[in-house]
DOMAR-693262 format. One record per residue (C-alpha): residue number from 1; residue in one letter; y, x, z. Coordinates in steps of 0.05 Angstrom, whole numbers. Layout:
<lumkols>
k->NUM, r->A, north->Y, east->X, up->Z
...
</lumkols>
This chain:
<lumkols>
k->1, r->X, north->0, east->0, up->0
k->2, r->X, north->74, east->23, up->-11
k->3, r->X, north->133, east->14, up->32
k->4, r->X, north->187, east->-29, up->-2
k->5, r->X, north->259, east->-34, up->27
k->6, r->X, north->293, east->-90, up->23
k->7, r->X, north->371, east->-90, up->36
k->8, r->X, north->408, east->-151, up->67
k->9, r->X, north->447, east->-151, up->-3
k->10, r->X, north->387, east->-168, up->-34
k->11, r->X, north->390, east->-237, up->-7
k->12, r->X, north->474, east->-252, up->-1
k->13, r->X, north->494, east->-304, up->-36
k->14, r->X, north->560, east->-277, up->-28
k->15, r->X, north->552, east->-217, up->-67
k->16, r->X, north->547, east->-224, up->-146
k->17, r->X, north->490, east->-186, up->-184
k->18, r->X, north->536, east->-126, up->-192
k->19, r->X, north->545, east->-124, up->-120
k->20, r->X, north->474, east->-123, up->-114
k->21, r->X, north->440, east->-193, up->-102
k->22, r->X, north->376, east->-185, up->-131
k->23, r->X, north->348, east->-258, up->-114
k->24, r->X, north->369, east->-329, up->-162
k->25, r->X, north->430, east->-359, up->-118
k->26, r->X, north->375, east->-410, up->-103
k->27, r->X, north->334, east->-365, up->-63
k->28, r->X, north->399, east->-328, up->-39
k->29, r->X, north->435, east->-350, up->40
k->30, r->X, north->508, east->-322, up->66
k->31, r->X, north->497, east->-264, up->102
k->32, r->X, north->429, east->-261, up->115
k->33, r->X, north->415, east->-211, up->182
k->34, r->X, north->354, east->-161, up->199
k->35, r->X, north->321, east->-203, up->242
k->36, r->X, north->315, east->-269, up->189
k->37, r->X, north->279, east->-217, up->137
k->38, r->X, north->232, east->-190, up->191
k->39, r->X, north->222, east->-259, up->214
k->40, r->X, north->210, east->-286, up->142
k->41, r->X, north->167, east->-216, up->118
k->42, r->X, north->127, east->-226, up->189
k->43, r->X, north->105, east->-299, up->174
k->44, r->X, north->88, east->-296, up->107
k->45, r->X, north->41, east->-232, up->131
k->46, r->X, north->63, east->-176, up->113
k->47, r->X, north->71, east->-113, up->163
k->48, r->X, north->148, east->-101, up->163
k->49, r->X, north->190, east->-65, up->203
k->50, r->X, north->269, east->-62, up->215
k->51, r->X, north->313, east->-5, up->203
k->52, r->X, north->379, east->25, up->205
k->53, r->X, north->413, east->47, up->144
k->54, r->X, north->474, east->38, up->100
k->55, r->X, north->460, east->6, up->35
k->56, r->X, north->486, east->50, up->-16
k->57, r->X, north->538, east->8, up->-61
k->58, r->X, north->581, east->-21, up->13
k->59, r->X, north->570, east->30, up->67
k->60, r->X, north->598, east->-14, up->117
k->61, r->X, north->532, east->-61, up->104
k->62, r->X, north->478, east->-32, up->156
k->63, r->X, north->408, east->-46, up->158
k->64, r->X, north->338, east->-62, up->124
k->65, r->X, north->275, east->-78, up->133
k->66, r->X, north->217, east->-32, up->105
k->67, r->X, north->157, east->-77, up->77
k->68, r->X, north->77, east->-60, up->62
k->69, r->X, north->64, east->-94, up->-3
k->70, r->X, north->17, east->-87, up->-64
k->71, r->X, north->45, east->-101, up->-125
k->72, r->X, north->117, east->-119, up->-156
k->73, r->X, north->181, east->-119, up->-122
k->74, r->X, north->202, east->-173, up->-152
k->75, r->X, north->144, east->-214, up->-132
k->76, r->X, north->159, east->-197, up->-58
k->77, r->X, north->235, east->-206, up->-57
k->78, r->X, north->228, east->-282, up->-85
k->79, r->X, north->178, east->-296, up->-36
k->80, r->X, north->222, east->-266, up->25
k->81, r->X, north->272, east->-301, up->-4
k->82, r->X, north->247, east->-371, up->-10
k->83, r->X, north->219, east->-357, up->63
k->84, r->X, north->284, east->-341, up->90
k->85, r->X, north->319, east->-400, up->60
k->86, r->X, north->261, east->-449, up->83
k->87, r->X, north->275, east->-424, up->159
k->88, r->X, north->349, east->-433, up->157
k->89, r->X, north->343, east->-499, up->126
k->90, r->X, north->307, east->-521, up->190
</lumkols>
C-alpha cells in the first residue's frame, strides 16, 4: 500500500481549481478541518493518520492527513469527499 496525502484544499469549496480544489464542488465543503478527513478516511476504513504541514500553493493553510490506499488518487479523494459531506450534512 502507498501513503497518499490529502490537503484540506483538496476539499474547499472556497478555493477554485487553480487554487487547488481537486474534488467536483459537489463533493467539496467550506473549510473542511483535519479532524473531518480523519474522521471520514477512518470510517470508510482506511488507516489514516493526521499531520502537520503547509500546503505548498497558501503556506498559511496547515495540515493533512496521510492515507493507506491501493489504487488511484482520484478514486480515494471522491470517496473522502462524499464521506465528509455526508457527515456534515447530518
Amino acid at each position: 500500500m502507498k501513503q497518499l496525502v490529502l490537503w484540506l484544499a483538496y476539499f474547499d469549496a472556497t478555493k477554485s481549481r487553480r487554487e487547488g480544489r481537486r474534488v467536483r464542488l459537489d463533493l467539496a465543503v467550506r473549510k473542511p478541518t483535519v479532524e473531518e478527513l480523519l474522521a471520514a478516511a477512518k470510517s470508510l476504513g482506511l488507516s489514516a493518520k493526521a499531520m502537520d504541514g503547509s500546503y505548498p500553493r497558501d503556506f498559511w493553510e496547515r495540515g493533512r492527513v496521510a492515507v493507506s490506499w491501493e489504487g488511484k488518487k482520484y478514486a480515494l479523494l471522491k470517496r473522502v469527499g462524499a464521506e465528509v459531506r455526508k457527515r456534515r450534512a447530518g
